[in-house]
Every structure is written in C-alpha cells, then in structure tokens.
C-alpha positions in Angstrom: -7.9 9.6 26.8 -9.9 6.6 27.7 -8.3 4.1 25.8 -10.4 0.4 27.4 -11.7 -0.7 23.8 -15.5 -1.3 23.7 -16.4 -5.2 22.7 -19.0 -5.9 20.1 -21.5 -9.0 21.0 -19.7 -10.9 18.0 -16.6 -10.3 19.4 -15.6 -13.5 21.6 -12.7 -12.9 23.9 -9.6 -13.9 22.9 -7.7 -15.5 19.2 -10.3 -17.8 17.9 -9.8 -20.0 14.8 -10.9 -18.9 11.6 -12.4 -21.9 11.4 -14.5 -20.7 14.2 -15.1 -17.4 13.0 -16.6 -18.2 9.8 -18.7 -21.2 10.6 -21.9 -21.2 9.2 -21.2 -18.7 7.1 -23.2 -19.7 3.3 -21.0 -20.7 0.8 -18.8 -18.9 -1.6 -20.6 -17.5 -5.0 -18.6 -17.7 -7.7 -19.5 -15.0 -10.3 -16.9 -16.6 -12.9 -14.6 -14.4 -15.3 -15.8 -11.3 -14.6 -13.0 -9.5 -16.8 -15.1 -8.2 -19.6 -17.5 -6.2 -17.4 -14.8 -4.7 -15.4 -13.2 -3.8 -18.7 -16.2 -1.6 -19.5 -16.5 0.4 -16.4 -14.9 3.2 -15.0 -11.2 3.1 -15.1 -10.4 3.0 -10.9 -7.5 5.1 -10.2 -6.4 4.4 -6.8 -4.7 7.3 -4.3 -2.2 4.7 -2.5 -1.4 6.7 0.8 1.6 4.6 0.9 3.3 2.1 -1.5 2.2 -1.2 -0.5 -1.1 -1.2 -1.7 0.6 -2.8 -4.8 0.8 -6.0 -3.0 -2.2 -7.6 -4.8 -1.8 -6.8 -8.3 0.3 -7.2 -11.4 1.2 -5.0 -14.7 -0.4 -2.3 -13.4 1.4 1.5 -13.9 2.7 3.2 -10.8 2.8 7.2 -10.6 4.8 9.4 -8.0 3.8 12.0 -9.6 0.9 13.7 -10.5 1.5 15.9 -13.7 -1.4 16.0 -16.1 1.4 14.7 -18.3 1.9 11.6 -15.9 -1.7 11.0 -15.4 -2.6 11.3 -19.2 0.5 8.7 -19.5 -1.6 6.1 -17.3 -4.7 7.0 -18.7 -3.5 5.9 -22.2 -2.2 2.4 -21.0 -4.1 -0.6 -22.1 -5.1 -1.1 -17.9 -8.5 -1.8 -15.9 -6.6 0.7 -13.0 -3.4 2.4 -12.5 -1.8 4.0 -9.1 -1.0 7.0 -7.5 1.1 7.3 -4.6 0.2 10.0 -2.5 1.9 9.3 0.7 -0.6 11.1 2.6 -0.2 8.9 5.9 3.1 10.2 6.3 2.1 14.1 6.6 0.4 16.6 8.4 -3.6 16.7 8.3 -3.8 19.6 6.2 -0.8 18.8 3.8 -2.4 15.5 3.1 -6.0 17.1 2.2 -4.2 19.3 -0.1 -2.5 16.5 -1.7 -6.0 14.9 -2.6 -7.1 17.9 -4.0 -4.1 18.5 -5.9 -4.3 14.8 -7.7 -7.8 15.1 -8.0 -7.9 18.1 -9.9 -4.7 17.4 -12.3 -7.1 13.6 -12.4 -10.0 15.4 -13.7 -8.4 17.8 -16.6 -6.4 14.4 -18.1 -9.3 12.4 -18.1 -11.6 15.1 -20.1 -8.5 15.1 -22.5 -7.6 11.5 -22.7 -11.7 11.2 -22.5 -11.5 8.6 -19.9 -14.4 8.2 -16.9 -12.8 7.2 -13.7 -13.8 6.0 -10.1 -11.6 6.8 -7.3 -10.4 4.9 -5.0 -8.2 5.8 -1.7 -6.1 3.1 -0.7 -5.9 3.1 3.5 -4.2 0.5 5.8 -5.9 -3.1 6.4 -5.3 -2.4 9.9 -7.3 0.9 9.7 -4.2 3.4 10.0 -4.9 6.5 7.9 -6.7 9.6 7.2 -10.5 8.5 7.4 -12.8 10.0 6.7 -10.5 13.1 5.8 -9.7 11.4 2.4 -13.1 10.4 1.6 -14.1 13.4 2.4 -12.1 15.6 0.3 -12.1 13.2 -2.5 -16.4 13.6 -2.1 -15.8 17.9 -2.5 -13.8 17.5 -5.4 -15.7 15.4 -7.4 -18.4 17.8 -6.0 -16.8 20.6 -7.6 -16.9 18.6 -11.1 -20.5 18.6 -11.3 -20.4 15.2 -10.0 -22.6 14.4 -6.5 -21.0 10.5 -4.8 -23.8 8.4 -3.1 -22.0 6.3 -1.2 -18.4 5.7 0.5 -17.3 1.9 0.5 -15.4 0.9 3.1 -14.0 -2.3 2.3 -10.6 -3.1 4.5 -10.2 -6.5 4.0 -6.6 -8.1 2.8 -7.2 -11.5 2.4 -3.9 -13.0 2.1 -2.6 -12.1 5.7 -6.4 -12.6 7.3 -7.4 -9.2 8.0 -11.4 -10.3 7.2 -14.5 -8.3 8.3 -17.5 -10.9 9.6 -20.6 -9.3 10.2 -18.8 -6.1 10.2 -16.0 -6.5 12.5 -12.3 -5.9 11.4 -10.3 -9.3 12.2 -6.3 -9.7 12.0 -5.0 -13.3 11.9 -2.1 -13.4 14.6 0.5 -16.6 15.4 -2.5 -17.2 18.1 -5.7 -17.1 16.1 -8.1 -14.6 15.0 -8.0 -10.7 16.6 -10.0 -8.5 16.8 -8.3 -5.2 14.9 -8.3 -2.9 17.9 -6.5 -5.7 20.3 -3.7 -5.5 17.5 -0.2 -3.0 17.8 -1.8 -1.3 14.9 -4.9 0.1 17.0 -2.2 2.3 19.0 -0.4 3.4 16.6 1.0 7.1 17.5 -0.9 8.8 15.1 -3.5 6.7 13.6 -5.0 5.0 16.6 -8.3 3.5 17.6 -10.8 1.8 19.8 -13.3 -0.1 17.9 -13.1 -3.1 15.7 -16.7 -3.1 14.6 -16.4 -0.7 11.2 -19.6 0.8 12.3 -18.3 2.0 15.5 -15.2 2.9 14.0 -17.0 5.2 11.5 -19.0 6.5 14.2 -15.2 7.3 16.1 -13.4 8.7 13.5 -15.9 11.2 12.6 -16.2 12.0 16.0 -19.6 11.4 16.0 -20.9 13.3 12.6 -21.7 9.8 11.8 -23.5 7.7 13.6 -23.6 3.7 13.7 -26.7 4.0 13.0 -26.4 5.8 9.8 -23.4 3.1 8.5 -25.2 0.7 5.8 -24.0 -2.8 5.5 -23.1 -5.5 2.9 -22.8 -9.1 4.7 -21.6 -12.3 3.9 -25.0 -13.1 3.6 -25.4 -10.5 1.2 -22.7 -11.3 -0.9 -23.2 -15.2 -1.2 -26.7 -15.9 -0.6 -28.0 -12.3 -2.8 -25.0 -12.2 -4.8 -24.4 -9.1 -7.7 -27.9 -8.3 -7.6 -28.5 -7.8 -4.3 -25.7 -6.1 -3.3 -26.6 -3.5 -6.3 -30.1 -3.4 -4.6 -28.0 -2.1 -1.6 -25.6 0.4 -3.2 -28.4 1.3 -5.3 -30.3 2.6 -2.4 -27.1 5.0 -1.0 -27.4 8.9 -1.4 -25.4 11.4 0.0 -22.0 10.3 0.7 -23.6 7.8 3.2 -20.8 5.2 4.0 -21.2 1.3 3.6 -18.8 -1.4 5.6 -18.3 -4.2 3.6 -17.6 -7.9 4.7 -15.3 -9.9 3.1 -13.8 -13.4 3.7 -12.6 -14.2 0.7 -11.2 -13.1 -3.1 -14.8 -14.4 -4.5 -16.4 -12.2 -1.9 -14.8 -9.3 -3.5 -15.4 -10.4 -7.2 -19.3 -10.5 -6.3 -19.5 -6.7 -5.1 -16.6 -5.4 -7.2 -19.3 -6.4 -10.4 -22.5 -5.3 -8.2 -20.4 -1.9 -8.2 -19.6 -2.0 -11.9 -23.3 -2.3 -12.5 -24.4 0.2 -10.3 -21.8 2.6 -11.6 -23.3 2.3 -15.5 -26.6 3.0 -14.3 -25.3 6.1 -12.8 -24.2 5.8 -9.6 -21.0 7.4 -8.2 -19.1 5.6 -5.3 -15.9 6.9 -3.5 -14.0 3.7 -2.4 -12.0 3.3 0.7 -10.2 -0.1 1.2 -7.3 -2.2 1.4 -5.5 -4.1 -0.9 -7.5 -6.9 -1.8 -10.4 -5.0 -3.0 -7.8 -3.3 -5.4 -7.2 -6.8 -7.1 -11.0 -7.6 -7.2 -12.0 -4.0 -8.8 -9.5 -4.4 -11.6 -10.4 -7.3 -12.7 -7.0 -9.7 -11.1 -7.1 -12.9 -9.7 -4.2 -13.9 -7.2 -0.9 -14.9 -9.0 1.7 -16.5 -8.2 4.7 -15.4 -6.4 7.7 -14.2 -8.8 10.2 -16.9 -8.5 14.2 -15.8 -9.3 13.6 -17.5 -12.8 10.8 -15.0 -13.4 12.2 -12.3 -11.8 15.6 -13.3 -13.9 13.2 -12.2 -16.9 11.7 -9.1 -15.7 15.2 -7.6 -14.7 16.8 -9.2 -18.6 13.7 -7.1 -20.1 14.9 -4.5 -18.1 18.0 -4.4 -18.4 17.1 -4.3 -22.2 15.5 -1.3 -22.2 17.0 0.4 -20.4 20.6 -0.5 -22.9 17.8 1.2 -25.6 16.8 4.1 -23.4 13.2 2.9 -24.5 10.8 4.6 -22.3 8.6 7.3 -23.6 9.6 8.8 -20.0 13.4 9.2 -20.8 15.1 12.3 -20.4 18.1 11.6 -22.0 20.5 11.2 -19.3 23.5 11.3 -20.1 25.7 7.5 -20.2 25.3 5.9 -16.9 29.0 4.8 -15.6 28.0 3.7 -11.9 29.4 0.3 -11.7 27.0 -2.5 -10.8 27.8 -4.5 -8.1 26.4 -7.8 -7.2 24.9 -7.4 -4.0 21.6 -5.7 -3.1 20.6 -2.8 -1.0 18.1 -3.5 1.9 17.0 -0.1 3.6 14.6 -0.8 6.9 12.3 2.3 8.4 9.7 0.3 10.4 9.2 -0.6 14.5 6.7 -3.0 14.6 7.4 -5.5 15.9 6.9 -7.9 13.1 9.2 -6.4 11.4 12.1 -6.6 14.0 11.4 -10.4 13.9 11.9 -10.7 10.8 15.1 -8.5 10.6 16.6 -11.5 13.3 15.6 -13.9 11.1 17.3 -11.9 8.1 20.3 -11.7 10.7 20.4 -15.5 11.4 20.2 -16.3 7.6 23.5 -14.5 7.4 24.6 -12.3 4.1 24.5 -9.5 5.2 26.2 -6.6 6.8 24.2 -4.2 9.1 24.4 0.0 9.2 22.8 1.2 11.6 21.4 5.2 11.1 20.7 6.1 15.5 17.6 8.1 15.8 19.0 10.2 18.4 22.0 11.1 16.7 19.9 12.1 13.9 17.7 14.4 15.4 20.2 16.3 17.2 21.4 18.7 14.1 24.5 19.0 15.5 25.2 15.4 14.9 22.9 14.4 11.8 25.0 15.3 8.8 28.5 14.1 10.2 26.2 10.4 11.2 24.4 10.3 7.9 27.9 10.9 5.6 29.7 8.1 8.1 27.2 5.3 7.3 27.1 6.7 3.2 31.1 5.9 3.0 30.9 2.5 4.6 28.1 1.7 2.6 29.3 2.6 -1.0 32.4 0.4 0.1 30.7 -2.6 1.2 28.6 -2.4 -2.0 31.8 -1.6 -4.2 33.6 -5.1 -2.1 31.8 -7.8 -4.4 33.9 -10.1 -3.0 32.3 -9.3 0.4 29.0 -11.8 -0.6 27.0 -9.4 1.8 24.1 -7.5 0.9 24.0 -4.0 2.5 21.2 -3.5 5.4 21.0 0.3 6.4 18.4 0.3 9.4 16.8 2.9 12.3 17.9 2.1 15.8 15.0 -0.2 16.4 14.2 1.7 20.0 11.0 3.8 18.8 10.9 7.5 19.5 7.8 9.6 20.3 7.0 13.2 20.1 4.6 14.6 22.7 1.4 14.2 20.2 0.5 12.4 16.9 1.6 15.5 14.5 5.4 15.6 16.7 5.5 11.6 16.0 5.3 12.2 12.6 7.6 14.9 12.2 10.1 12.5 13.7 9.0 9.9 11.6 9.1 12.2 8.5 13.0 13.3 9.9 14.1 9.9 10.3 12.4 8.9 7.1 14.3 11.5 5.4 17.8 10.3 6.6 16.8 6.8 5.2 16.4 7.7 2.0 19.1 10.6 1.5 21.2 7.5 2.2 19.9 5.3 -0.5 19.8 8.6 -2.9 23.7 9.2 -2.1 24.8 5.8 -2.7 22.6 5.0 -5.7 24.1 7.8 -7.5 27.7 6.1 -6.6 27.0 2.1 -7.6 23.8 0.1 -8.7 22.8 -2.4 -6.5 22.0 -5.9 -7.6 18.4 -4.7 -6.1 16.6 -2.3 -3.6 14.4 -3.7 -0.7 12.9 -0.9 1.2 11.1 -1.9 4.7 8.1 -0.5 5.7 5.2 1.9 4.2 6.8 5.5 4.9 10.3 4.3 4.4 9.4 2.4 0.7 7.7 5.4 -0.3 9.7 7.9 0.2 12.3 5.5 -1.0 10.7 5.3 -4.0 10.4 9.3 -4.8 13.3 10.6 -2.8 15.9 7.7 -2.9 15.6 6.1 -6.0 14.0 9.6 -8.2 10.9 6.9 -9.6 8.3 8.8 -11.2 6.5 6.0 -13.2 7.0 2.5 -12.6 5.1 -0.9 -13.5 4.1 -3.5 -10.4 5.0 -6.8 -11.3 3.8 -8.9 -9.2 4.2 -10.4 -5.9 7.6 -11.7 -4.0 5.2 -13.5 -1.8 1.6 -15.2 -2.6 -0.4 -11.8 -2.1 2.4 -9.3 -0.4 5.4 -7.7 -0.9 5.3 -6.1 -4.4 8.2 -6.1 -7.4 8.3 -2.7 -9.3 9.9 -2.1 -12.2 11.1 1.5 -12.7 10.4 2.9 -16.1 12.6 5.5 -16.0 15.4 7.5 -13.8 18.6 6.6 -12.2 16.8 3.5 -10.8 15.6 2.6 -14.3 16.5 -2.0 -14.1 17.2 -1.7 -11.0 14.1 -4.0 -9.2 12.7 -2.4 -6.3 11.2 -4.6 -3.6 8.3 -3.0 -1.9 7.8 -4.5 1.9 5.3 -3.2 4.2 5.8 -3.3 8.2 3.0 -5.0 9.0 2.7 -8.0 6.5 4.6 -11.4 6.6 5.6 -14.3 8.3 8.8 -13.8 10.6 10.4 -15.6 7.8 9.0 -13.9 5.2 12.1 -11.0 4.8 14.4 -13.3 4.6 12.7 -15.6 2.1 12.6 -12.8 -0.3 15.9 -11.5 -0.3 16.6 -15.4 -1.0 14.8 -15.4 -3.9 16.4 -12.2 -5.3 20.1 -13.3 -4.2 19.2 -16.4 -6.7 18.1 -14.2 -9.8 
C-alpha cells in the first residue's frame, strides 16, 4: 500500500498555531438560545460506536441495549437526544452493519408506539477512525426501508474542546506542537481504521474507494456559517438529494449552534439528514452548551443521589435483585485497554502521582490459551485483596502490557483487540461481583465500552457530565450490579498528559 499522504494547498507543512490557522476567518455568529427550536425537532438518537461520545453532554440517557423496551424507555424521557452504544468499531465489518440494522429497526417500531420522529445520528471518531461510509450507509437502507428517502449525509468531525477543527474542509488535531493535519497524527495509521487524506473531501472520496468522488462532496464553510448564518446554510442542505454527503467546518461551539438550527429548520420542512460526526456536534444538536467540569463536591452529590436510590431500589429498570452484601471499599478501580501513546503518558503521570497499585494483564500470556485462564484468575485474586486492604490507600490499576500486538491484517488486529478487550473486562466483572469499588475508571474506547456492558452489566445509565471541561464523561448506572457505583468514561485519544491523573484526583476527593 502506498501510504505517502497527499497534501492539500491549505495544508502548510508542519504544526502551525491556531492562531494562524484561523486568521481571517469572519467572526463568530451567535444565534442566541436556540433551546426552544431544538425542542421541537426531531428527537436525535445517536449510534455511539463506542462510549466516549458522551464527553460533551449532560443528563442525557445511555442504552447498551437495544430492546424496543429500552428504546421506548428513552423515548419517554423528558430529553432533546438519548444514546445508543453500539460498539461497532470494535467488530467485524459485517457484524457491525448488522448491529445498525438491528437498532435501527427495534428504533423504528418504539418510535411509531411511543409516537416519536427521530433523526439519527452515528457517532464516529474526531480523528476519523470508524466504519465510514458503512454506517451511513446502512443507516440510509434502513430508513429506506421505512418509507423514508435521506438527502444528505453530514459529516461534521469536529471536537472542539481538544482542537480537532475542520478549516475550509481540512481535519486539524491540536498536538503539544501546534496544529496537525489529521492524517500526520498516530490516529491516521491506526491498524484497522487508517487513512491518507486530511481534506474530508478526499477522505470521502478514499473511503468509498472512489464511489464518491471529491467532486461530488458539498460543503458548508466558515464563511457559510458566520457570514450566511441559519439561512444559508439551509439554502445548502436544502439543495442535497440522494444521500449526497456534506463536510462541515467547524471552529467553534457557535459554529455548530448555527448549522445544528439550519438543520432543525430544514428538517421541519421535510428534509431527512443522516448525521455523521463527533462529539461536539452531539452537544450543539441537542440543544447543550459546554458545562462545567464535575468538581468532587458535585460529584459528592450525584453519587449521595445515587446511593439513595439505589437504598430504594427506585429505578423503573430494577429487577429485584436480591440484597446486595459485597462490601464497599474505599478505593477505586482503574481498568486501562488503550496504546496510544497519549495514553501511556498519562499512565506515568498517574504512576508518578502515586496511589496506586499496578496489575498488569500480558498480551502474550493471554492469547496463548494454554496460559489465559490460569493469568486472568492470578491478577482477579490480587486484585479483590488489594481492593478488600482499605488500609492499603491505593486504588487498583489493572492494565495491557503496553507493547502493542498486531495480527497480519486489520480484521486479525481486531480479533486481538476484541481477546484482550475481553480479558479486561472479565476481570472487572469477577471482581465487581466480590467488592464495590469507591469508582470505576475505564481507559480507552473498546475497553470503556465493553466495560460498560460486559464488566459492569449497564444496560441504561444517565451521563452526567464532564470530569474534564469537554472530555471524559461521568455516568450514572440506573440499574444492575453497578447501580451507585460512578463510572468514569476516558477515551485513548483525549487529554492532557496530566489529565488521568487529575481525574482520579478529583474522585479520590469525593
């Protein structure tokens, strides 16, 4: 494979300031509280392909399942949007078209009975890692086989909060340097989901292997967006037919706000639009401004309320298990899954905060099967006895060995990555059915979702918030054996190197 990345004209070489990059650039439009009129649209359900989409939003309901039952249950809360975690970037090509279809169809029956319209969303990577246009794609048939014919796919990456921005259509990632081009980033060669182009026309144009062309990829600008503002950014979607995709720019929340209510209004006079994005768009669409980060006094009161419920067995989700008599400790459980290097940093500046006491889980060991169970079972005993040892003052970090291993393709990498995965989280299963930790900090986007599902049994859950000003999401199960137990949601790719540390700070504080 040739893999020398192609340079757009608007591409300088090298990290330039974002200073630099946006100079020039009209100022921001502010549409004001646009609230109201994203109350009246379309409720946006969004297909999180892994769990850290959550980073931009607050009170919104969580599903890892996809039961009418569950779906209807989302339906009926008092919410602009609600999620659905599919986990699709963690499986095979086929497995994760099916799982579209599956939540799409089960989507469409609880909406005619809860008698709710919808827009769909599917959450991807802000570093372009995922199944595009695969997702889109299917998410297109199926509405397709509703009666219902989409017009355009938006393609809006942007994550403002760790400056991934698109500037005249080019994917930018904000690095200790400066400003990157996407495609010069670790992310571009990632073992399954890699790429060449940081112009979202181009990459378009790559990922479909040419079914689209650049040429046929519409555009909304920052020109567009602050100098046209709502209306002409409807005259643009209003012109899309056929699926055709549009790449969005974005800079900014505002810049969001403005085409999130040009949608809205496009959308009431009939349009359909299948969204692809990344979390910031989320926040826009639903009607969310940034908050601020939970602090250990407000996180004291989410876990109280909790706590409370939980004592009252009070969610509608219960079912009835019997008197819970693990014994709480007072230490937390920190479970680490990814290699980037961004998050290894951070794990040394964990280490060098001190607090904690390190597991490790060897990748070899544990794909050998002659090894694995004997390995896993080893590092569930010392585990449940550090935990159990409040008088340690450690929290509990069970990690990977952080030398990465490869299959021979992208579909062996992630069966290795699904094995590993599920050694992670049989870990945290085993040992959360012994004790309850103080918390549960899962590292990484394959590792906190399956976390989530496997490890911790969460079918619904509420995101509270932020740990960090626009990353690292708080959920609160609503029911299960994880039920008051907050559950720290930490992608791989987001951060400061200090950033890990800082938040198991705040939660030791709570």
């Amino acid at each position: 494979m040739n893999t020398s990345r192609p340079t757009s004209p608007s591409e300088p070489a090298g990290p330039v300031p974002v200073e630099q990059l946006l100079a020039g650039r009209p100022p921001l439009l502010d549409v004001g509280d646009t609230v109201d009129e994203i109350h009246s649209g379309r409720r946006l359900v969004v297909l999180d392909d892994d769990p850290t989409g959550t980073q931009s939003i607050a009170d919104l309901p969580v599903l890892t399942s996809w039961s009418v039952a569950d779906l209807r249950w989302a339906l009926r809360q008092p919410t602009t949007a609600f999620f659905v975690l599919t986990n699709t970037r963690s499986l095979a090509e086929a497995d994760a078209a099916q799982r579209n279809r599956e939540i799409v169809r089960a989507l469409d029956e609880a909406a005619r009975l809860e008698q709710v319209p919808y827009v769909l969303l599917s959450r991807g990577d802000s570093t372009l890692r995922g199944y595009y246009p695969l997702e889109t794609d299917v998410l297109t048939e199926e509405l397709g086989r509703t009666g219902v014919d989409v017009d355009g796919v938006l393609i809006c990456p942007a994550y403002i909060e760790p400056g991934r921005v698109t500037v005249d259509s080019v994917h930018w990632m904000r690095t200790n340097e400066g400003m990157i081009p996407v495609a010069d980033s670790e992310f571009a060669r990632d073992a399954s989901f890699g790429y060449h182009h940081s112009d979202l026309r181009d990459w378009v144009e790559e990922k479909t292997a040419g079914r689209i062309g650049r040429d046929q990829v519409a555009t909304i600008t920052l020109t567009d967006i602050r100098e046209g503002g709502p209306d002409r950014v409807q005259q643009i979607l209003s012109e899309l037919t056929g699926g055709r995709p549009v790449v969005v720019d974005a800079a900014d929340d505002a810049d969001l706000r403005v085409v999130s209510l040009a949608l809205v209004r496009a959308e009431a006079e009939g349009k359909t639009f299948v969204y692809r994005t990344g979390p910031s768009f989320v926040r826009a669409r639903s009607g969310q401004t940034a908050t601020p980060a939970i602090d250990a006094a407000r996180l004291a009161r989410i876990t109280a309320a909790a706590g409370a419920d939980n004592a009252a067995g009070a969610d509608s989700a219960d079912t009835g298990d019997a008197e819970d008599t693990r014994p709480a400790v007072t230490r937390g459980l920190i479970v680490v899954g990814s290699h980037v290097g961004l998050t290894t940093r951070q794990l040394d500046r964990l280490r060098a905060a001190g607090g904690i006491v390190e597991l490790e889980l060897d990748v070899p060991t544990l794909l050998d099967p002659a090894t694995h169970d004997a390995h896993l079972a080893d590092v569930v005993a010392r585990a449940e006895e550090l935990l159990r040892r409040n008088d340690s003052g450690s929290d509990v970090v069970i990690r990977t060995s952080r030398t990465l291993v490869t299959g021979g393709d992208a579909a062996d990498s992630l069966v290795i990555a699904r094995t590993v995965s599920a050694a992670l989280v049989g870990t945290v299963r085993e040992l959360v059915g012994r004790v309850r930790p103080s918390f549960v900090l899962a590292k990484g986007g394959i590792t906190s979702s399956d976390t989530a599902t496997e490890g911790l049994g969460i079918r619904r859950a509420w995101s509270r918030g932020t740990m960090l000003p626009g990353i690292v999401s708080l959920w609160e199960p609503a029911e299960g054996p994880a039920r008051g137990i907050p559950y720290i949601v930490f992608a791989g790719n987001v951060g400061t190197d200090d950033a890990l540390a800082d938040v198991v700070a705040t939660l030791r504080h709570t």
